[in-house]
BAFI-3210 file (N, C-alpha, C; in Angstrom, 3 decimals, decimal comma, padded with zeros to 6 digits):
// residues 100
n [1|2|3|4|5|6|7|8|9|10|11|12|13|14|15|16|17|18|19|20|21|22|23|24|25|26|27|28|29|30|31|32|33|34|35|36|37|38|39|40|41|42|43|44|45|46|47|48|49|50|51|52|53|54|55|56|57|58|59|60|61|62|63|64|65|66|67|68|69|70|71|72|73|74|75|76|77|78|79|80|81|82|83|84|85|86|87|88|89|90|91|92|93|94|95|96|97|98|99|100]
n.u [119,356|116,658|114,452|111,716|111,783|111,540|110,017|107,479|107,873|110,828|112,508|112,471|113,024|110,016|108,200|106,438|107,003|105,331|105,150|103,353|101,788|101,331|099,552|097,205|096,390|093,303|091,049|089,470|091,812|093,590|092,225|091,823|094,429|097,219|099,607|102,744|103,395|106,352|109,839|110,506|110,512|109,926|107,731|105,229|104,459|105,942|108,391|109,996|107,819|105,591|106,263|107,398|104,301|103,718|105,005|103,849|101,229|101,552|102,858|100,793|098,838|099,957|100,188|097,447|096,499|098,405|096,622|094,106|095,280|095,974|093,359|091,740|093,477|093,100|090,096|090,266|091,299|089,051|087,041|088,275|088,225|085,421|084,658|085,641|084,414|081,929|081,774|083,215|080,785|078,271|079,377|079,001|076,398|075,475|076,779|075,346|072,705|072,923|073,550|071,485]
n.v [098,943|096,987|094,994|095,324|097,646|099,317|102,134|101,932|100,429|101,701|099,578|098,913|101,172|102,476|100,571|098,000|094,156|091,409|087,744|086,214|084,286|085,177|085,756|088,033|088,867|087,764|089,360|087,790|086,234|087,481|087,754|085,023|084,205|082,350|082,352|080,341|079,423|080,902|079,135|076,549|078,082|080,465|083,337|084,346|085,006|084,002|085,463|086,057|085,111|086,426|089,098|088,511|087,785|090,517|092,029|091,150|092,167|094,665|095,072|094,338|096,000|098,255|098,223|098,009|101,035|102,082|101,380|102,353|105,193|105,427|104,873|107,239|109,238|108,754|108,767|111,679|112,520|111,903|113,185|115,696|115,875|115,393|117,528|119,466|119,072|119,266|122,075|122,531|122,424|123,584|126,260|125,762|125,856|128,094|129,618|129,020|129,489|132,156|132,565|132,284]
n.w [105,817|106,655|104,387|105,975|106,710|104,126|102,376|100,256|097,127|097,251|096,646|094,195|092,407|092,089|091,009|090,899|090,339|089,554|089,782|087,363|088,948|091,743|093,953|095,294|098,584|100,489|102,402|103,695|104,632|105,664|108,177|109,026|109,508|110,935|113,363|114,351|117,459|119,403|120,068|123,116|126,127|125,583|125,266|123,314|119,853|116,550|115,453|112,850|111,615|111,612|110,841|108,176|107,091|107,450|105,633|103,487|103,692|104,044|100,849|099,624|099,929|099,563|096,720|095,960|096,929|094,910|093,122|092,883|093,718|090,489|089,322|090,080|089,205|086,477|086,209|087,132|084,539|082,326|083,749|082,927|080,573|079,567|080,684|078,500|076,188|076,749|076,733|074,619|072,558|074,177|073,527|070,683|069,937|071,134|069,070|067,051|067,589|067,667|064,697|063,838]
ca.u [117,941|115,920|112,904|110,872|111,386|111,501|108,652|107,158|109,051|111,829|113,903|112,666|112,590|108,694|107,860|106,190|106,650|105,526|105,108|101,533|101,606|101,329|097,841|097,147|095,616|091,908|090,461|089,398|093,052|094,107|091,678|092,110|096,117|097,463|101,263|103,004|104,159|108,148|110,074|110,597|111,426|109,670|106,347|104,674|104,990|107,440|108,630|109,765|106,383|104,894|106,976|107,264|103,173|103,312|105,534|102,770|099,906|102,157|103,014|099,385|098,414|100,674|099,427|096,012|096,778|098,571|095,562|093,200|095,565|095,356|092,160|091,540|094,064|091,691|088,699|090,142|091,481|088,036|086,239|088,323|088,156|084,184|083,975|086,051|083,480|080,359|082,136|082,646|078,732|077,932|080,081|079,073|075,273|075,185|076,970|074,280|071,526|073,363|073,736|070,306]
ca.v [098,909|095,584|095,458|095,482|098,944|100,221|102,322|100,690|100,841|102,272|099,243|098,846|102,147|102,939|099,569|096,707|093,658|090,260|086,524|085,792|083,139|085,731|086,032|089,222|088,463|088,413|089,602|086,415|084,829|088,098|087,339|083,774|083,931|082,215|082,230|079,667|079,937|080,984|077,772|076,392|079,258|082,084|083,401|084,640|084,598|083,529|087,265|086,054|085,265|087,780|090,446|088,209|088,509|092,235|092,525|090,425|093,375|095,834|095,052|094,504|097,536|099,222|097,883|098,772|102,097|102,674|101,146|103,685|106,373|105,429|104,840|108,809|110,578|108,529|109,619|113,119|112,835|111,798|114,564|116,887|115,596|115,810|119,274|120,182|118,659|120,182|123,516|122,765|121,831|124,805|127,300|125,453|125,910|129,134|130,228|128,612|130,580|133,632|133,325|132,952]
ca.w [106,173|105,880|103,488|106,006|107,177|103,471|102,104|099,242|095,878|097,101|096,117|093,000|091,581|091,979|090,370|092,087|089,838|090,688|088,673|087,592|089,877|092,830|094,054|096,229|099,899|100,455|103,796|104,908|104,736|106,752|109,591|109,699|109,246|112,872|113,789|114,790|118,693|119,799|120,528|124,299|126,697|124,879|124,625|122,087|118,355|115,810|114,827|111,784|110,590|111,522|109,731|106,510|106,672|107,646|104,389|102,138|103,892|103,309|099,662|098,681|100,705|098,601|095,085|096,148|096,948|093,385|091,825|093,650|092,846|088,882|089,378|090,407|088,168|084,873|086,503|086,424|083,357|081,993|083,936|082,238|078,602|079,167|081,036|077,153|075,265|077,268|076,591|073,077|072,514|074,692|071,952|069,411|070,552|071,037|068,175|065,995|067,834|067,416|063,290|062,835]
c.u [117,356|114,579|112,022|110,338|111,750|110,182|108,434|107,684|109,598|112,746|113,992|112,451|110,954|107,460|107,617|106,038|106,670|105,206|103,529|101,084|101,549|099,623|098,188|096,628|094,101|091,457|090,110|091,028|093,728|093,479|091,894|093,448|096,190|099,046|101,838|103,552|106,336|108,258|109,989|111,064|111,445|108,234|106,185|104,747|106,136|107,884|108,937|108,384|105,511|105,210|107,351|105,718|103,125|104,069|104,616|101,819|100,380|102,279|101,308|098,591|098,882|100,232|098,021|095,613|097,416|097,749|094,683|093,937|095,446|094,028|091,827|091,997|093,142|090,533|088,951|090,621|089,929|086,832|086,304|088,124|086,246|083,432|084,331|085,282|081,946|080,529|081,900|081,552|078,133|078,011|079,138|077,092|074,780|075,702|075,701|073,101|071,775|073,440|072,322|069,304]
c.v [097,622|095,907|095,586|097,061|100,020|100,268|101,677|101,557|101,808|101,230|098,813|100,312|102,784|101,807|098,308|095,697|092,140|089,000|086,799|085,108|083,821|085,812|087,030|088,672|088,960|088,501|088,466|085,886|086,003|087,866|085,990|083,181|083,495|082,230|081,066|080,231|080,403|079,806|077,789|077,794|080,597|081,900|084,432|084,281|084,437|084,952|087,192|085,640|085,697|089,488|089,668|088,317|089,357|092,794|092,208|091,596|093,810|096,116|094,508|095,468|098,500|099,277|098,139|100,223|102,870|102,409|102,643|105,466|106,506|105,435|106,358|109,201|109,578|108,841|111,477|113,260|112,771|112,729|115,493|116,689|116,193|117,246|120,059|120,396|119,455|121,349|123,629|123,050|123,204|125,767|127,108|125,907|127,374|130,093|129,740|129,296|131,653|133,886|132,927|133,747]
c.w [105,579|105,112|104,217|106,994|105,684|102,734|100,493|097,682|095,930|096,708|094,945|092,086|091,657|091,723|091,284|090,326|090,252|089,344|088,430|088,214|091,208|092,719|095,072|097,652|100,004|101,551|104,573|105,129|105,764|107,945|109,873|109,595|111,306|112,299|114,383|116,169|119,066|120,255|121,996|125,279|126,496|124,932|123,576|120,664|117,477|115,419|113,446|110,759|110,678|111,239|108,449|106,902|107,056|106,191|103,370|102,514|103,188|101,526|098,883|099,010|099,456|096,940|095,000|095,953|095,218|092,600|092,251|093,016|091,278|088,559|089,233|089,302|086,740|085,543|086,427|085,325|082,296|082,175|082,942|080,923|078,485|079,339|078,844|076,309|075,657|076,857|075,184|072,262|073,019|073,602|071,138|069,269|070,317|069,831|066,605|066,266|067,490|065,521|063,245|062,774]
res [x|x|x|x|x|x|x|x|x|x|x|x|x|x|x|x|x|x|x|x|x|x|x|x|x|x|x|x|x|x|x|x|x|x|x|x|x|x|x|x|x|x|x|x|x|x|x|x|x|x|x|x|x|x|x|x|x|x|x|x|x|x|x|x|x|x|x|x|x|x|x|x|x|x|x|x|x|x|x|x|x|x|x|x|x|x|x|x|x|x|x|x|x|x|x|x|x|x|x|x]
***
């Protein structure tokens, strides 16, 4: 299977890792991306460069998506730490009305 029919970090283990020298793609450079044409005797596009940039979407699609998901599971982790604490406070609240 070529990379560009595998789903995303399956070939590294789960792990997307890239240089610091990678920059992500920013919406304008996806709308104003052009292709170069097929040589003499063909129409349309070059296919190879337009599945190496469907692999650059894809793989920042994908790093997006795991941010978003981390993103979520610390927002619920944070929910729940504060629902603990409201509860605590609550207890703690009412047991002080109650001794006196």
């Amino acid at each position: 299977m070529n990379a560009r029919n595998q789903r995303p970090g399956t070939a590294s283990g789960g792990a997307t890792y890239r240089s610091a020298a990678y920059t992500g793609l920013l919406p304008w450079q996806v709308r104003e991306r052009r292709f170069a044409p097929t040589g003499l005797g063909r129409r349309g596009l070059n296919p190879d460069d337009v599945y190496a940039f469907l692999d650059r979407v894809a793989g920042d699609m994908a790093a997006v998506y795991a941010a978003l998901a981390e993103s979520r599971r610390e927002t619920a982790r944070i929910k729940a730490g504060l629902r603990r604490w409201q509860t605590e406070q609550a207890r703690a609240r009412n047991e002080q009305g109650q001794a006196r």
